[in-house]
C-alpha positions as CSV (number, residue, x, y, z in Angstrom):
1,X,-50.4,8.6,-25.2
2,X,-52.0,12.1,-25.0
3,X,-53.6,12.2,-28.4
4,X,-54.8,8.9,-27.6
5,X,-56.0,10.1,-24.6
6,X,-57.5,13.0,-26.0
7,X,-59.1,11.1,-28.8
8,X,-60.7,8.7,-26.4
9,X,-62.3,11.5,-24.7
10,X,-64.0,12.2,-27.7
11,X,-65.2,9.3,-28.5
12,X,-66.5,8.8,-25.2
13,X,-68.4,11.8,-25.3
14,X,-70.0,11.0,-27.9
15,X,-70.6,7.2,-26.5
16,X,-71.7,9.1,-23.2
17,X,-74.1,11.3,-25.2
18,X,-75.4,8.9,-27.3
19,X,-76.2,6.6,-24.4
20,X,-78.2,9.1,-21.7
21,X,-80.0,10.5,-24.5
22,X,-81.1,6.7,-25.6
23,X,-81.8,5.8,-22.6
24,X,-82.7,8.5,-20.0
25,X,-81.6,8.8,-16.5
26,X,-83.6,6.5,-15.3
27,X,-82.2,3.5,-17.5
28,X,-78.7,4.8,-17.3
29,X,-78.6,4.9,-13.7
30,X,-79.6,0.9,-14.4
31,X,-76.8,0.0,-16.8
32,X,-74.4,1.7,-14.4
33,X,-75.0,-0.2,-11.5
34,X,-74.9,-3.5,-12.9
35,X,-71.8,-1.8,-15.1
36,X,-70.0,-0.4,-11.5
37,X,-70.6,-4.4,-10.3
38,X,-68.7,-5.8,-13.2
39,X,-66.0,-3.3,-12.6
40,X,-66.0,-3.9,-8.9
41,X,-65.7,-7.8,-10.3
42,X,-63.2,-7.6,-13.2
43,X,-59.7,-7.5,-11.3
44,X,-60.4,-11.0,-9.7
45,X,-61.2,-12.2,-12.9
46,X,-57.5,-10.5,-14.5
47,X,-55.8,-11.4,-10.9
48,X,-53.1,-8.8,-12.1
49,X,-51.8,-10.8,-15.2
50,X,-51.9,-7.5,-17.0
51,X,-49.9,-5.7,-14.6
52,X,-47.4,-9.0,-13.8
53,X,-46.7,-8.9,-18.1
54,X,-45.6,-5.4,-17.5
55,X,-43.3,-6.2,-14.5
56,X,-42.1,-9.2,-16.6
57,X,-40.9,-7.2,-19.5
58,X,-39.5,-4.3,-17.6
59,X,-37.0,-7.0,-16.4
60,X,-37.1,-10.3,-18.4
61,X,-38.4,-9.3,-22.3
62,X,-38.2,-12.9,-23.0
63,X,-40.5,-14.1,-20.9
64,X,-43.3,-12.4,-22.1
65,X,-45.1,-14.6,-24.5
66,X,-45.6,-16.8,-21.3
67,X,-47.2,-13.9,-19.3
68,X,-49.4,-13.2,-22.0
69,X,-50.7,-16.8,-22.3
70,X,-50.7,-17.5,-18.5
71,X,-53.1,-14.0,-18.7
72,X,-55.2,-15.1,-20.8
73,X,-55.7,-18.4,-19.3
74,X,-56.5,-17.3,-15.8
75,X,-58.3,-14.2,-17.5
76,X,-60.9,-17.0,-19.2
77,X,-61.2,-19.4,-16.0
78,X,-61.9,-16.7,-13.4
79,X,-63.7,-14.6,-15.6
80,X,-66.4,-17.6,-16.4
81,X,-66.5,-18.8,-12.8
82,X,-67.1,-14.7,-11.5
83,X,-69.7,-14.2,-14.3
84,X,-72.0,-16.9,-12.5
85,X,-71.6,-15.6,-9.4
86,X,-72.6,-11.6,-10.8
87,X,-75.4,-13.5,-11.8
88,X,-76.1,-14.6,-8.6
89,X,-75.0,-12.2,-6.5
90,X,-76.7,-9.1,-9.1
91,X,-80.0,-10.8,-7.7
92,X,-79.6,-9.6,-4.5
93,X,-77.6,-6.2,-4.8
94,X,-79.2,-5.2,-7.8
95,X,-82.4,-3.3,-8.5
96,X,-85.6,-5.6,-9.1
97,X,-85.6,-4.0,-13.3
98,X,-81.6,-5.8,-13.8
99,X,-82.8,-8.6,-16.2
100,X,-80.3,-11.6,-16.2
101,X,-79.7,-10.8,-20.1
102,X,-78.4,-7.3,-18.8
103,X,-76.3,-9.0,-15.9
104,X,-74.9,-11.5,-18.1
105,X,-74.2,-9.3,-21.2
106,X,-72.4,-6.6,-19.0
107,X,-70.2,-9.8,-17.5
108,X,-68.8,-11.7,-20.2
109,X,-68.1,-7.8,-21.8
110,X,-66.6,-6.8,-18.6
111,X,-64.7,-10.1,-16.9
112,X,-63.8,-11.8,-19.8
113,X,-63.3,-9.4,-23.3
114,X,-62.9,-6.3,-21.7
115,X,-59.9,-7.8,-19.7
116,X,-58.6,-9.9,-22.2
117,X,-58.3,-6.2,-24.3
118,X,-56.6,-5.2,-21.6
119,X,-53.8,-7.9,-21.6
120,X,-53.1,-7.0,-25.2
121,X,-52.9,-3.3,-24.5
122,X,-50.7,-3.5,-21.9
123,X,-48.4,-6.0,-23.5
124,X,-47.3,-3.2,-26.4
125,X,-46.9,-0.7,-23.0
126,X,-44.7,-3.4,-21.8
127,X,-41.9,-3.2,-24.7
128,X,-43.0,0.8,-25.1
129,X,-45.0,0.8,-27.9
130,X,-46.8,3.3,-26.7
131,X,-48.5,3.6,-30.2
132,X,-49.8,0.5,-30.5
133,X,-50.7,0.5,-26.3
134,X,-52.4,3.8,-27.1
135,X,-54.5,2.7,-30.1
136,X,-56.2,-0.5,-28.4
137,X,-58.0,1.6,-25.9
138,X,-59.4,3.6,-28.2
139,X,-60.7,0.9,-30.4
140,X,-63.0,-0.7,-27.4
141,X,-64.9,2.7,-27.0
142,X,-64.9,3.0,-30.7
143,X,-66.3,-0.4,-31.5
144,X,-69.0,0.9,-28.9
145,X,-69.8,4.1,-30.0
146,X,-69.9,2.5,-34.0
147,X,-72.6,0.0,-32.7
148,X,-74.8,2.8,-30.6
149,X,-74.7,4.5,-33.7
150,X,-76.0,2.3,-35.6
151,X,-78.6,1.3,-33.1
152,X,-78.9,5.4,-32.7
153,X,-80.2,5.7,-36.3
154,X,-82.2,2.7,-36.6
155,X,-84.8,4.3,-34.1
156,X,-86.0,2.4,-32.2
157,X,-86.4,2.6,-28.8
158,X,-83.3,1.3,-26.4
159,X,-83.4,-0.1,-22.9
160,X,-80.9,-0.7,-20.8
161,X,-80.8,-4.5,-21.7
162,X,-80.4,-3.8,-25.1
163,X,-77.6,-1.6,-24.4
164,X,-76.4,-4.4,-22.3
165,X,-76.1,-6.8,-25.5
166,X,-74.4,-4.2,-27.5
167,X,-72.0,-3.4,-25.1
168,X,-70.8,-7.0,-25.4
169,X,-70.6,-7.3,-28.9
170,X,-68.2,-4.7,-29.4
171,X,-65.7,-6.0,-26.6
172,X,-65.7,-9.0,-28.2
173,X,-64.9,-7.5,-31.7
174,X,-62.2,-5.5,-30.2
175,X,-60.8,-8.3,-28.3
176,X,-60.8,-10.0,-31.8
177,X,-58.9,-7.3,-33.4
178,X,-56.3,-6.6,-30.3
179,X,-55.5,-10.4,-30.4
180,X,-55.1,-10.3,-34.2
181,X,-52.4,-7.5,-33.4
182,X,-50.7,-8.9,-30.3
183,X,-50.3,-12.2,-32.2
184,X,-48.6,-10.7,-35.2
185,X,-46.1,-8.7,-33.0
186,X,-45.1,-11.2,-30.4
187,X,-45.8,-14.4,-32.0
188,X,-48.2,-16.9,-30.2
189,X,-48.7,-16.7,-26.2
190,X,-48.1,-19.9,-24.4
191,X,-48.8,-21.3,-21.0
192,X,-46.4,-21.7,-18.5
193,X,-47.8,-23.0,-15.3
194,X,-44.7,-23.5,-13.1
195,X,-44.7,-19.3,-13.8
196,X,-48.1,-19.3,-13.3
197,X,-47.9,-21.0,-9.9
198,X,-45.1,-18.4,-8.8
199,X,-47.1,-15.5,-9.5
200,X,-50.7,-15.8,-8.6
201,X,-50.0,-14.8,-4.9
202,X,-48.3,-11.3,-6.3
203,X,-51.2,-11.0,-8.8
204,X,-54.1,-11.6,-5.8
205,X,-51.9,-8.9,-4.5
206,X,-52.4,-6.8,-8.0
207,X,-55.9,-7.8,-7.6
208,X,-57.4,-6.3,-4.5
209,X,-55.3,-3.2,-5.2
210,X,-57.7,-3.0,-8.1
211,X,-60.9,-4.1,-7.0
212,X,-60.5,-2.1,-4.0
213,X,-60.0,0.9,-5.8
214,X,-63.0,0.1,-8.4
215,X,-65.4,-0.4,-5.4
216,X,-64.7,3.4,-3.3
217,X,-64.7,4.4,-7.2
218,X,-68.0,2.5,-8.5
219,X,-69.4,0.4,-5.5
220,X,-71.4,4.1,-4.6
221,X,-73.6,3.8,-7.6
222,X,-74.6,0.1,-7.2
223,X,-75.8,1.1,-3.8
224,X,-78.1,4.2,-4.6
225,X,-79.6,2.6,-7.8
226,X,-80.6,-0.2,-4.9
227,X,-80.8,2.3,-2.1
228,X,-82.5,5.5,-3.6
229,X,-83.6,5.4,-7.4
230,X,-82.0,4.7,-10.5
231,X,-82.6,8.3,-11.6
232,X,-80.1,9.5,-8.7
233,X,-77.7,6.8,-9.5
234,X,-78.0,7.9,-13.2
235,X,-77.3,11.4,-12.9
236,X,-74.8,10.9,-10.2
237,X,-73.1,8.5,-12.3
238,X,-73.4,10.7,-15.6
239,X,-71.1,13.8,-13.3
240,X,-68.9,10.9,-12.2
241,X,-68.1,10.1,-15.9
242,X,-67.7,13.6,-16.6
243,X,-65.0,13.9,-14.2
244,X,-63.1,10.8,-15.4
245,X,-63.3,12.0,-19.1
246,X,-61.4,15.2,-18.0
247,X,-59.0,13.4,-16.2
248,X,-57.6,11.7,-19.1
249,X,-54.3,13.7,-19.8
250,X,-53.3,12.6,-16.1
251,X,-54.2,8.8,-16.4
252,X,-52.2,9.2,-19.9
253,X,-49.0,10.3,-17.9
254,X,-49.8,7.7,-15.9
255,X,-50.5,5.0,-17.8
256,X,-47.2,5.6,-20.2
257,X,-44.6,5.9,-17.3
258,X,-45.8,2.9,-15.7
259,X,-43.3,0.5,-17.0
260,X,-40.8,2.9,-15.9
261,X,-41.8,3.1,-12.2
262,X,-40.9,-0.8,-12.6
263,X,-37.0,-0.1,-14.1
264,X,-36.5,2.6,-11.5
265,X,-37.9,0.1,-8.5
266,X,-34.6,-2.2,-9.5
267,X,-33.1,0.6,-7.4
268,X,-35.6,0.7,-4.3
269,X,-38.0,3.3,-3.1
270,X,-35.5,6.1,-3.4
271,X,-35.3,5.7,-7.2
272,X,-39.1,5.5,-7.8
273,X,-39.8,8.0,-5.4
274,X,-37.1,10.6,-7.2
275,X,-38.8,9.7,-10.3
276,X,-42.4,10.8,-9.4
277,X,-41.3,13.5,-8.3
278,X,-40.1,14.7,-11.7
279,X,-43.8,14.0,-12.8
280,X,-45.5,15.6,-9.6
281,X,-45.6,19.5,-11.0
282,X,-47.5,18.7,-14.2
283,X,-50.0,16.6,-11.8
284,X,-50.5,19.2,-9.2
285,X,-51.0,21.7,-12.1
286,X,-53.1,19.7,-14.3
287,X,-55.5,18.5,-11.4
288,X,-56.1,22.9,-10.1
289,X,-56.9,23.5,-14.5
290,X,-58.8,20.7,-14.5
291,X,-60.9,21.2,-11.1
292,X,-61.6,25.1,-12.1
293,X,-62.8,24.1,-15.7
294,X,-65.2,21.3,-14.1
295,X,-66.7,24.0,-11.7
296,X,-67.1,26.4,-14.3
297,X,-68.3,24.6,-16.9
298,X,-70.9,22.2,-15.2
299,X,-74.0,24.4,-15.7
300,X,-74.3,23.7,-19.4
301,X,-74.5,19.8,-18.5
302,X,-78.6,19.4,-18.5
303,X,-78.3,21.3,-21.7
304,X,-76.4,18.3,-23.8
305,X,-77.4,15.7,-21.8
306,X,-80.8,16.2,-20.6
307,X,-83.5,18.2,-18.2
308,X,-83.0,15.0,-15.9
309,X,-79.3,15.1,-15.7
310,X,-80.2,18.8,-13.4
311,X,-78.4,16.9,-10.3
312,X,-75.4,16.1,-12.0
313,X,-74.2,19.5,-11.6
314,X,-74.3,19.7,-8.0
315,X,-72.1,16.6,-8.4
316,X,-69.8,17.6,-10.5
317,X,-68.7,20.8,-8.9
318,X,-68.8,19.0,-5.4
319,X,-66.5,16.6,-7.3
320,X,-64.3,19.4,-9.0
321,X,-60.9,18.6,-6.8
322,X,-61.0,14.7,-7.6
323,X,-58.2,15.4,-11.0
324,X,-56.1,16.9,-8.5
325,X,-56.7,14.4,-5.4
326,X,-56.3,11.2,-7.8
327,X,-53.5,12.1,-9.8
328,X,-51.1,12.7,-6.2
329,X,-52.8,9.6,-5.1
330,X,-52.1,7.1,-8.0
331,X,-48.6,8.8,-8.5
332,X,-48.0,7.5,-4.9
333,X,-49.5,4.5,-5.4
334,X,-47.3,3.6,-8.5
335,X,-44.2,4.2,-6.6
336,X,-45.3,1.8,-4.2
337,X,-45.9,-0.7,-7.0
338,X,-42.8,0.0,-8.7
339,X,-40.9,-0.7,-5.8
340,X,-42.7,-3.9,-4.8
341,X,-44.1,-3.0,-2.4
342,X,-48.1,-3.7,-3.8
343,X,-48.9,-5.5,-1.0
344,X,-48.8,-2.7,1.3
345,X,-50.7,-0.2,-1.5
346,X,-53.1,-3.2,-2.1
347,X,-53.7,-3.1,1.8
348,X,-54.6,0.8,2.0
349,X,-57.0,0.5,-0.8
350,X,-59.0,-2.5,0.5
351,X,-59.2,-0.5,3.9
352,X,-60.1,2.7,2.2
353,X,-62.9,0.3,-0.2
354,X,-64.3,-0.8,3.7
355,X,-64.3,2.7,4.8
356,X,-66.7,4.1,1.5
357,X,-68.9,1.4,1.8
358,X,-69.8,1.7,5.3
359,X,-69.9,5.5,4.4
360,X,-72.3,5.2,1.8
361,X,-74.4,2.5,4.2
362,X,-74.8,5.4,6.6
363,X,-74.8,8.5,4.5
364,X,-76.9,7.6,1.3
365,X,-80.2,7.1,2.9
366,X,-79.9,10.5,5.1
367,X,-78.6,12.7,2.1
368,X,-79.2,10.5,-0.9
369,X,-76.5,11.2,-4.0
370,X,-74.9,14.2,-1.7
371,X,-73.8,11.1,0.5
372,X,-72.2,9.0,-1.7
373,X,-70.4,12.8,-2.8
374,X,-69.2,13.2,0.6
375,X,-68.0,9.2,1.2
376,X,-66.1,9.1,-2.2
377,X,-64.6,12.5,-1.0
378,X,-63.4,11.4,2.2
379,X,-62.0,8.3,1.0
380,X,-60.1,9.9,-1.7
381,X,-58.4,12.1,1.0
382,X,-57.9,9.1,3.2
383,X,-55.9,6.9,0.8
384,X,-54.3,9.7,-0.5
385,X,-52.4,10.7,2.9
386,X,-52.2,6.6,3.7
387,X,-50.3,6.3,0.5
388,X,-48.1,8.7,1.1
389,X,-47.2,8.1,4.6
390,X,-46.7,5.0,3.9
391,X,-43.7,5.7,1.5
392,X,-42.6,8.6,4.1
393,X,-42.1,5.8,6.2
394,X,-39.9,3.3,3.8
395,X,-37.5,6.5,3.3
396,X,-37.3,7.1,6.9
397,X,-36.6,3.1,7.1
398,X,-33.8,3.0,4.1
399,X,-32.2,6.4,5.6
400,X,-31.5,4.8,8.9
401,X,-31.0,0.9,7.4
402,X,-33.6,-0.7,9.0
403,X,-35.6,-3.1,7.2
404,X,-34.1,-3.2,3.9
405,X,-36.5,-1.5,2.9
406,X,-34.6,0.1,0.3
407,X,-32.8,-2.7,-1.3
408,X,-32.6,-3.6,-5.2
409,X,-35.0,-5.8,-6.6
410,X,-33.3,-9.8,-6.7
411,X,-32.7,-11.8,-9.7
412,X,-32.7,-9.3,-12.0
413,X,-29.3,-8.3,-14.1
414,X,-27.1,-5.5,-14.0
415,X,-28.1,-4.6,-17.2
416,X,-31.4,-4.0,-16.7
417,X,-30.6,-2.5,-13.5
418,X,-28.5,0.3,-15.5
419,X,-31.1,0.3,-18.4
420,X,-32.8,3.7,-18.2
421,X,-35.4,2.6,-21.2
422,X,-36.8,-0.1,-22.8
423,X,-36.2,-0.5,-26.5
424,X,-39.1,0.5,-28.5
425,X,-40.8,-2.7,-30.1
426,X,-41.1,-2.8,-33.6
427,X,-44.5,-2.1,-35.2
428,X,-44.8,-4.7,-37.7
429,X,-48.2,-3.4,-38.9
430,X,-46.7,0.4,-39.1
431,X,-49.7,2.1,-39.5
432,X,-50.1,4.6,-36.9
């Protein structure tokens, strides 16, 4: 998972390069804001099918064809109803220069391929193939960068709408592929809607955990391309990006010990707490490396990007500490999740998404992109220290025996209970 990480930062470096030198701040700061509403949109389009196929086959493998298909049913039926309302509702957020083409193009890549990739991905990180869950990733930004490079060389000159159109033809190539590849290792997915019933109110659940976290994460941009320019949005955006590339290695612990956070929630919140801790010291030490190579480094930004990418350094050093404060934070959040207890994470994050937007409504206008820098900061810190207390306060619960807070997940055998891992899936493609 870390090569694959570290490969995908690559190629989205060269994506990211390819695309602000194409377009220009100006333009970029316009595909991202329609971009951060997509994202904002997406997990009510998924409503947490991905993450209910990884619960599923941390405790039932043979159930997992039907989470697939019951995923990619509710993926393509919210996903088409959500892309007509971006289209309405981009009209009103969005700045005047969003062309529908651009709106619509960044929604079907974003609510419907884009999340359907997803699925795929996270079904070979179900049965840890973490190969196979590593490569799919990698193939979306690939397909994208392959395309921009084509359109690169051609020369001629790109907007954000046509950036827009390419964006969705490579999703829907690598959704293409990543189906071909699911299909031949699982078999067909099929639909089962007395599951499908039983699950949607825990994937809502998984659902405003995510959106809320996309909108303190992306809603900030949306609202200064409206709010300011799309210059500021643009190179505010461009240091955000920065930061998330060099936050890989942590998402890629992340991301590969999720299943387990599942397995070790059979045994309550003790278990999946004592588990995070054994990953806390390389994601304390990784985020202070990280945050002093972003501060040091972020000077030499207008020289590879651009003369109007000059603000982005501001941003990025102000933003320096995020590796460190979202790596403690998700950690947190996935031992809530592993323990069942999403509801109460998906709670925290949909207060901390109302706190950043009504921090950004007041502190945009009167400092411009150094606003939306000091509302993502504060709710970073916030949900941080929310998560946490929150868990302090299930151990104090299961020490003392109130609650059951601390009991074993139900219906779910001894077995698996005991299992400490998965066995590996087979690859039946075995190229690496």
């Amino acid at each position: 998972m870390l090569l694959s990480q570290a490969g995908l930062t690559v190629v989205q470096a060269i994506y990211f390069v390819l695309m602000a030198r194409s377009l220009g701040v100006s333009e970029y700061g316009l595909f991202i804001a329609v971009a951060a509403l997509g994202a904002i949109l997406a997990p009510f389009a998924l409503f947490g099918t991905a993450t209910l196929a990884v619960r599923t086959a941390a405790r039932e493998r043979d159930a997992l064809p039907a989470a697939w298909g019951n995923g990619l049913l509710v993926t393509s039926t919210f996903g088409g109803a959500l892309m007509l309302l971006m289209a309405v509702f981009g009209q009103l957020v969005l700045p005047g220069r969003a062309t529908l083409s651009l709106i619509l193009s960044i929604g079907i890549a974003e609510l419907v391929f884009a999340n359907m990739h997803h699925i795929h991905a996270q079904m070979f990180l179900a049965v840890k193939n973490g190969r196979r869950a590593a490569q799919l990733p990698v193939m979306l930004v690939c397909a994208r960068m392959l395309l921009a490079l084509a359109y690169f060389a051609t020369g001629q000159p790109a907007s954000a709408t046509t950036w827009g159109l390419l964006y969705l033809i490579a999703s829907a190539a690598a959704c293409a592929l990543g189906f071909g590849l699911a299909v031949r290792a699982f078999g067909w997915p099929r639909i089962e809607l007395d599951r499908l019933r039983g699950e949607l109110a825990t994937g809502f659940s998984y659902a405003i955990g995510l959106s809320s976290t996309t909108v303190y994460a992306d809603i900030d941009k949306t609202m200064l391309a409206r709010m300011t320019t799309t210059a500021a949005a643009g190179a505010y955006a461009a240091a955000y990006r920065i930061v998330g590339i060099v936050m890989a290695p942590i998402f890629s612990l992340l991301y590969s010990s999720f299943a387990n956070f599942f397995q070790h929630g059979v045994g309550g919140m003790r278990a999946t707490v004592t588990y995070a801790l054994r990953l806390l010291p390389v994601t304390i030490g990784y985020g202070v490396f990280a945050g002093v190579v972003l501060f040091i480094a972020a000077p030499i930004v207008p020289t590879i990007f651009g003369d109007g990418f000059a603000e982005s350094v501001t941003t990025i050093q102000w933003l320096a500490v995020l590796p460190l404060l979202k790596g403690v934070q998700c950690l947190g959040g996935d031992v809530l999740t592993g323990a069942d207890r999403q509801p109460v994470r998906s709670a925290l994050q949909l207060g901390v998404a109302a706190l950043n937007v009504l921090l950004n409504l007041w502190l945009i206008p009167a400092f411009s992109f150094r606003g939306a820098i000091y509302a993502t900061l504060v709710s970073e810190v916030v949900l941080l220290l929310a998560i946490w207390a929150a868990i302090a306060v299930y151990l104090r619960r299961a020490r003392s025996g109130v609650g059951g807070d601390d009991t074993a997940v139900e219906h779910v055998s001894p077995e698996l209970a005991a299992q400490e891992q998965l066995e590996v899936a087979e690859d039946p493609l075995g190229a690496g």
